[in-house]
SEKE-666205 format. One record per residue (C-alpha): residue in one letter; y, z, x. Coordinates in nm, 2 decimals, decimal comma, always signed. Layout:
N
{'A' {Y Z X}}
...
% end
This chain:
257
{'X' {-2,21 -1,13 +4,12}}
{'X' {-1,85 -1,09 +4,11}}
{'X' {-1,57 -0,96 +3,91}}
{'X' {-1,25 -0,83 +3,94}}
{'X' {-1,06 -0,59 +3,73}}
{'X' {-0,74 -0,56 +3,93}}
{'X' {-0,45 -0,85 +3,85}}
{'X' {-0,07 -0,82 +3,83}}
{'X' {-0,02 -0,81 +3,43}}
{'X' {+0,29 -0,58 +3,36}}
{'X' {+0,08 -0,45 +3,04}}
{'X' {-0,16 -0,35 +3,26}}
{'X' {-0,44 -0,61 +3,16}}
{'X' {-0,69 -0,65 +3,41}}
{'X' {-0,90 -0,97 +3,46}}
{'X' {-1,29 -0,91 +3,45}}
{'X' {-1,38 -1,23 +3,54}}
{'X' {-1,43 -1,11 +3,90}}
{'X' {-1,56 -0,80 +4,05}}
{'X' {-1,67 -0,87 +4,41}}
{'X' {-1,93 -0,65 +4,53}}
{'X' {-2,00 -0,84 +4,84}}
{'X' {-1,93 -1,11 +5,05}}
{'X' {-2,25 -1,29 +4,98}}
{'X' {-2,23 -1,53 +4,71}}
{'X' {-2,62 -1,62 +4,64}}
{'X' {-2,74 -1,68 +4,32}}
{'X' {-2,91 -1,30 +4,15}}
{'X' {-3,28 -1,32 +4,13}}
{'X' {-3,41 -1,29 +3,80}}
{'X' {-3,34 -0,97 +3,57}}
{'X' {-2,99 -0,93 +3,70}}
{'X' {-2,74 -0,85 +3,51}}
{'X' {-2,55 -1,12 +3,39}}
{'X' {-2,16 -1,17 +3,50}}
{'X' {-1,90 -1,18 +3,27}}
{'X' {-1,89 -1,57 +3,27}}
{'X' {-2,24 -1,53 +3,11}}
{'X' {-2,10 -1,34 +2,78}}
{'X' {-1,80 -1,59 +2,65}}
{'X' {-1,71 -1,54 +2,29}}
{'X' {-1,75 -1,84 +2,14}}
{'X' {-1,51 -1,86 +1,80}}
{'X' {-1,57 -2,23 +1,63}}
{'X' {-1,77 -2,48 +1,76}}
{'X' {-1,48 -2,72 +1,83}}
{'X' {-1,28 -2,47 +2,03}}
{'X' {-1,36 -2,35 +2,41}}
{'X' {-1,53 -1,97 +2,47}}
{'X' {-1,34 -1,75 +2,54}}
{'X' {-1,33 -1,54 +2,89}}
{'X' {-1,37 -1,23 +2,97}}
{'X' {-1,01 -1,17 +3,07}}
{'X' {-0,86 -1,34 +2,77}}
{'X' {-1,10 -1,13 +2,53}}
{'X' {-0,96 -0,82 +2,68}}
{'X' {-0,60 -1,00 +2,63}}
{'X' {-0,72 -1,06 +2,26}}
{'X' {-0,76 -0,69 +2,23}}
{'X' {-0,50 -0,55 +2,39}}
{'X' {-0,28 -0,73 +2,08}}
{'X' {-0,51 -0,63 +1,80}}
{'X' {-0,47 -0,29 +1,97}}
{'X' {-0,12 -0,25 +1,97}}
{'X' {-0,08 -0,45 +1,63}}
{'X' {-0,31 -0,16 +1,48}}
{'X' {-0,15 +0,13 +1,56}}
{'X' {+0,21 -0,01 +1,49}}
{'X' {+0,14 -0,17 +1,11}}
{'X' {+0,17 +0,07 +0,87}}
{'X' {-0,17 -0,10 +0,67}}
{'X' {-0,50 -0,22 +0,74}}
{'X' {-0,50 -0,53 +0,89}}
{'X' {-0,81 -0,79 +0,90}}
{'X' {-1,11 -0,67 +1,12}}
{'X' {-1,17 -0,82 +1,45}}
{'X' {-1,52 -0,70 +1,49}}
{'X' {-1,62 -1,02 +1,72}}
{'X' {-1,36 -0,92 +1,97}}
{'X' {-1,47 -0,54 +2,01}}
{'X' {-1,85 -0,70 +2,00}}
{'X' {-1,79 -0,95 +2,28}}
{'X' {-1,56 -0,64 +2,46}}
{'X' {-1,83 -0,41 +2,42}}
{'X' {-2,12 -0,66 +2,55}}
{'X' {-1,90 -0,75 +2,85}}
{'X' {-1,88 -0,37 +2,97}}
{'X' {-2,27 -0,34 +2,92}}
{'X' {-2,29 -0,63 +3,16}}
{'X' {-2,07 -0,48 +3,44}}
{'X' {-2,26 -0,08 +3,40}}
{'X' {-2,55 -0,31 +3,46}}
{'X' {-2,40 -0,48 +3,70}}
{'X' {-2,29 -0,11 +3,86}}
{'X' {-2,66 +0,04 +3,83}}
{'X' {-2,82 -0,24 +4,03}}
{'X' {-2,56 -0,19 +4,31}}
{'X' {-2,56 +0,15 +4,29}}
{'X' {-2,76 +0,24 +4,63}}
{'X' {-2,58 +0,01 +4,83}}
{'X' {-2,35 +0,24 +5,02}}
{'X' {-2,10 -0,04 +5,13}}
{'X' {-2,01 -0,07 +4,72}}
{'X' {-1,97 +0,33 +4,61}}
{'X' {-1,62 +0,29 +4,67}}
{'X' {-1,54 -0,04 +4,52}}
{'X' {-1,80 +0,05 +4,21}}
{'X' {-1,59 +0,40 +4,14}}
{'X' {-1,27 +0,24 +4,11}}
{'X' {-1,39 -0,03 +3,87}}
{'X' {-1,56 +0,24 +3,63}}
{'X' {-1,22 +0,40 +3,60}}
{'X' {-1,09 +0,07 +3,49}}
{'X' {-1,39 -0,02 +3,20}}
{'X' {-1,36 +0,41 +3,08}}
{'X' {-0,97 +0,27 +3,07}}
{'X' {-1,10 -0,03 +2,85}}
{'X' {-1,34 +0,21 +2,67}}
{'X' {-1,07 +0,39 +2,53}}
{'X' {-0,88 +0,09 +2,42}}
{'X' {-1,21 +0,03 +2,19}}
{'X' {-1,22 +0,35 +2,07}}
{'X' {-0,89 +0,39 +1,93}}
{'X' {-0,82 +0,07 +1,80}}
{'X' {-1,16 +0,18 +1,59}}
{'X' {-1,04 +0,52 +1,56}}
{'X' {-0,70 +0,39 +1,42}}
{'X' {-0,88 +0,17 +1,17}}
{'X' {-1,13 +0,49 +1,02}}
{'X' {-0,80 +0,68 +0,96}}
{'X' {-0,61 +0,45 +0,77}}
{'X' {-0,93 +0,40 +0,56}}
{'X' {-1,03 +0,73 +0,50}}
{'X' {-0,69 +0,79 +0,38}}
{'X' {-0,68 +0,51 +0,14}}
{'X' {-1,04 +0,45 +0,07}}
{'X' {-1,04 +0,30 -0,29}}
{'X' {-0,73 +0,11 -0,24}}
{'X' {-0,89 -0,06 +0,06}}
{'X' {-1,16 -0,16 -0,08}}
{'X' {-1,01 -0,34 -0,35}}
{'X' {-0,80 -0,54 -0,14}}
{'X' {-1,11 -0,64 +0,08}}
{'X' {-1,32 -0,75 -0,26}}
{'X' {-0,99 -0,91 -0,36}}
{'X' {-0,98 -1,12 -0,08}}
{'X' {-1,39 -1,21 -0,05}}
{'X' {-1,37 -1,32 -0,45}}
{'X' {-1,07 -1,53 -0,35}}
{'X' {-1,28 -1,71 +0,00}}
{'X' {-1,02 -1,63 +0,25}}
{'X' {-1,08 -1,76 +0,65}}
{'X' {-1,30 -1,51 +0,79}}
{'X' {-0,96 -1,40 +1,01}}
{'X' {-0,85 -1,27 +0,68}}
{'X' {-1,11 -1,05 +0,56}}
{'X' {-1,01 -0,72 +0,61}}
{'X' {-1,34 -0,51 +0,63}}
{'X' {-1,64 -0,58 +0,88}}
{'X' {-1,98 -0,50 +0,77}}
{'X' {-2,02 -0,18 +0,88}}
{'X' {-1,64 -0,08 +0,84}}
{'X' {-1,74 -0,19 +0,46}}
{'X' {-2,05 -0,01 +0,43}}
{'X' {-1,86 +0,28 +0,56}}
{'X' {-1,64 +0,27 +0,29}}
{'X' {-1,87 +0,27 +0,02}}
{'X' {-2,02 +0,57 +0,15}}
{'X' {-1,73 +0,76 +0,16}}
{'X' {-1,65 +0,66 -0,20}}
{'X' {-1,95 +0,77 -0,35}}
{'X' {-2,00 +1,11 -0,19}}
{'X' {-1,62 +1,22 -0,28}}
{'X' {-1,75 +1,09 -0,62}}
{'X' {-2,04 +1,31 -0,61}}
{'X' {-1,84 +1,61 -0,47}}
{'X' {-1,58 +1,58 -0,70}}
{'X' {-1,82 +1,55 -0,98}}
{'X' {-2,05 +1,87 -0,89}}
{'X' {-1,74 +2,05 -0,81}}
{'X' {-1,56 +2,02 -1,17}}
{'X' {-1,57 +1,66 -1,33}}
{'X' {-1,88 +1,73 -1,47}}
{'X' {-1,73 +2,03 -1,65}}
{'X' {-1,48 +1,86 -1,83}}
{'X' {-1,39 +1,60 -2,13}}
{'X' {-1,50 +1,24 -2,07}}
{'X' {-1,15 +1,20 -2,12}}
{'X' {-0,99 +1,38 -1,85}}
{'X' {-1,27 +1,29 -1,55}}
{'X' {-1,09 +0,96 -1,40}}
{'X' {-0,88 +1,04 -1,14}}
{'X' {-0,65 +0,77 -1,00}}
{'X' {-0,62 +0,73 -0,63}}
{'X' {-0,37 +0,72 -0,41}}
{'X' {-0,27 +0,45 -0,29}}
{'X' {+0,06 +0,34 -0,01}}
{'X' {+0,42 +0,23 -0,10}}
{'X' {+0,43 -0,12 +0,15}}
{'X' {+0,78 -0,22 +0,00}}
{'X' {+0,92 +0,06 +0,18}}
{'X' {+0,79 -0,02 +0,50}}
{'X' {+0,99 -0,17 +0,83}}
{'X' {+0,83 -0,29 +1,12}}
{'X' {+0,98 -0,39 +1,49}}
{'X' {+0,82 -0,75 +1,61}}
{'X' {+0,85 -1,00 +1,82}}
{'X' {+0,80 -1,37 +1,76}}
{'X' {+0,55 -1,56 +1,92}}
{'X' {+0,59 -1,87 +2,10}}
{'X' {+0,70 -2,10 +1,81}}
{'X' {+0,92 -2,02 +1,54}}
{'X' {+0,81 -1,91 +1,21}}
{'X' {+1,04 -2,05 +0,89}}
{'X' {+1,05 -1,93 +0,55}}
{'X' {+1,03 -1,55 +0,57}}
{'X' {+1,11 -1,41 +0,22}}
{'X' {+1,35 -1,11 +0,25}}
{'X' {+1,43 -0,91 -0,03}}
{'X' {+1,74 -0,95 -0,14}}
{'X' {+1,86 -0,53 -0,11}}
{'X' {+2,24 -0,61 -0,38}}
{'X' {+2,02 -0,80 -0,64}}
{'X' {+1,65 -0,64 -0,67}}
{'X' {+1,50 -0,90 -0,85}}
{'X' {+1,58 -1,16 -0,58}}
{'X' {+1,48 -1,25 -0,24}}
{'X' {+1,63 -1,55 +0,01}}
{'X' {+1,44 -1,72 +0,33}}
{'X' {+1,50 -1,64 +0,70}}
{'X' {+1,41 -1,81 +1,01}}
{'X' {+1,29 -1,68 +1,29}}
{'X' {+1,31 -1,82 +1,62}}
{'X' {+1,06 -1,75 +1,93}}
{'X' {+1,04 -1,47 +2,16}}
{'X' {+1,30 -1,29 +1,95}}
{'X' {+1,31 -0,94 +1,79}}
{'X' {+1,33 -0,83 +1,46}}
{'X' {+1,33 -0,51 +1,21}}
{'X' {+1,19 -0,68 +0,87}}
{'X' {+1,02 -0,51 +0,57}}
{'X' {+0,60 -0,52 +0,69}}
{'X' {+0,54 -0,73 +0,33}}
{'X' {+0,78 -0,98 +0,45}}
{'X' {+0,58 -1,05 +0,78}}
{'X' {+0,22 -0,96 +0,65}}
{'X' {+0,12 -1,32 +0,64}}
{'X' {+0,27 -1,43 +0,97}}
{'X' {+0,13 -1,12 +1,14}}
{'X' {-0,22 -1,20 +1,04}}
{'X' {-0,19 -1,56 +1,11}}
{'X' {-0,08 -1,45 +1,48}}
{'X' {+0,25 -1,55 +1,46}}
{'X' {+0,43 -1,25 +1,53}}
{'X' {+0,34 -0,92 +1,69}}
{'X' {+0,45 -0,59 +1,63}}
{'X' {+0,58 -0,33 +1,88}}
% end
């Protein structure tokens, strides 16, 4: 079984198609753990699986696109899944060549590299709980929004769980609040609106993808009420209102830094 982790991305990607933990190359005898070409994420049926190495490319993006947007942006739950399943190959895959003295080395350096992954993970799902627990209800209407509308399933913005989680955290504030005062007062004077986030206001640095993306409404900042179109060519950088970009962001074709 082989992968390797190690590759010459200036990001710091690594490729875990490969870690070698010996020179023989026979098949594994049944109950091995499977290698990493044995977990592909497979998208649609008319386009290829993905590998291991451009999954953790994949995330590295959603990652960085994540912590820079100043919103929620549509779940990527498959990608973390498939992520997730490929590091429970390669512990596996660490366990079963564990007592082989010849491999301690080689196996300690790659568990530095999938704890370096596993943090990747957790904060892109770490960045995702904050900016719903801050803005819970607002969230959630946006998600419903979109599902009563049938967006692509690349546009909905909540995963199962993520959703699930949400609805949870509604109703208990709802029963705190309620057992701490609402209940106590007029029918009246028990709604309480939400907060919710100001996206005019926001700017965001990106950088265009590899083709150029036309039509990008700016708001117009002498006359309020009006807006004009932009063009955007690729590989180059801008500093644009987030609302402006939203659609080309989730459509993957821009990214932000």
């Amino acid at each position: 079984m082989s992968y390797d982790l190690f590759d010459s991305d200036p990001q710091g990607l690594r490729d875990l198609d490969r870690l070698d933990l010996g020179d023989d190359r026979q098949d594994p005898p049944a109950g091995d753990a499977p290698t990493m070409e044995d977990t592909p994420l497979e998208e649609d049926d008319d386009e290829e699986a993905m590998s291991a190495s451009d999954i953790l490319k994949v995330m590295n993006e959603i990652w960085l696109n994540e912590n820079a947007s100043p919103t929620l942006l549509p779940h990527r739950s498959e990608i973390v899944e498939a992520l997730l399943s490929c590091i429970r190959d390669m512990q596996e895959n660490f366990a079963n060549n564990r007592d082989k003295p010849e491999y301690q080395l080689m196996i300690q350096i790659h568990q530095l590299e999938v704890h370096r992954i596993t943090y990747l993970v957790n904060d892109y799902v770490r960045a995702r709980l904050r900016k719903i627990d801050f803005f819970p209800e607002e969230i959630l209407r946006e998600d419903e929004k979109r599902r009563r509308e049938n967006v692509p399933d690349n546009r909905e913005l909540l995963s199962s769980p993520e959703r699930e989680y949400v609805q949870k955290r509604l109703a208990a504030d709802r029963a705190l609040l309620n057992r701490a005062f609402l209940n106590s007062l007029p029918d009246v004077l028990r709604t309480i609106e939400a907060p919710g986030q100001d996206l005019t206001v926001e700017r965001v640095f990106l950088e265009v993808n590899s083709e150029p993306v036309n039509g990008i409404s700016m708001p117009d900042m002498k006359e309020p009420e009006s807006e004009f179109l932009i063009d955007l060519q690729p590989r180059s950088r801008h500093l644009l209102p987030f609302l402006s970009v939203r659609d080309a962001l989730e459509d993957n074709q821009v990214r932000l830094l």
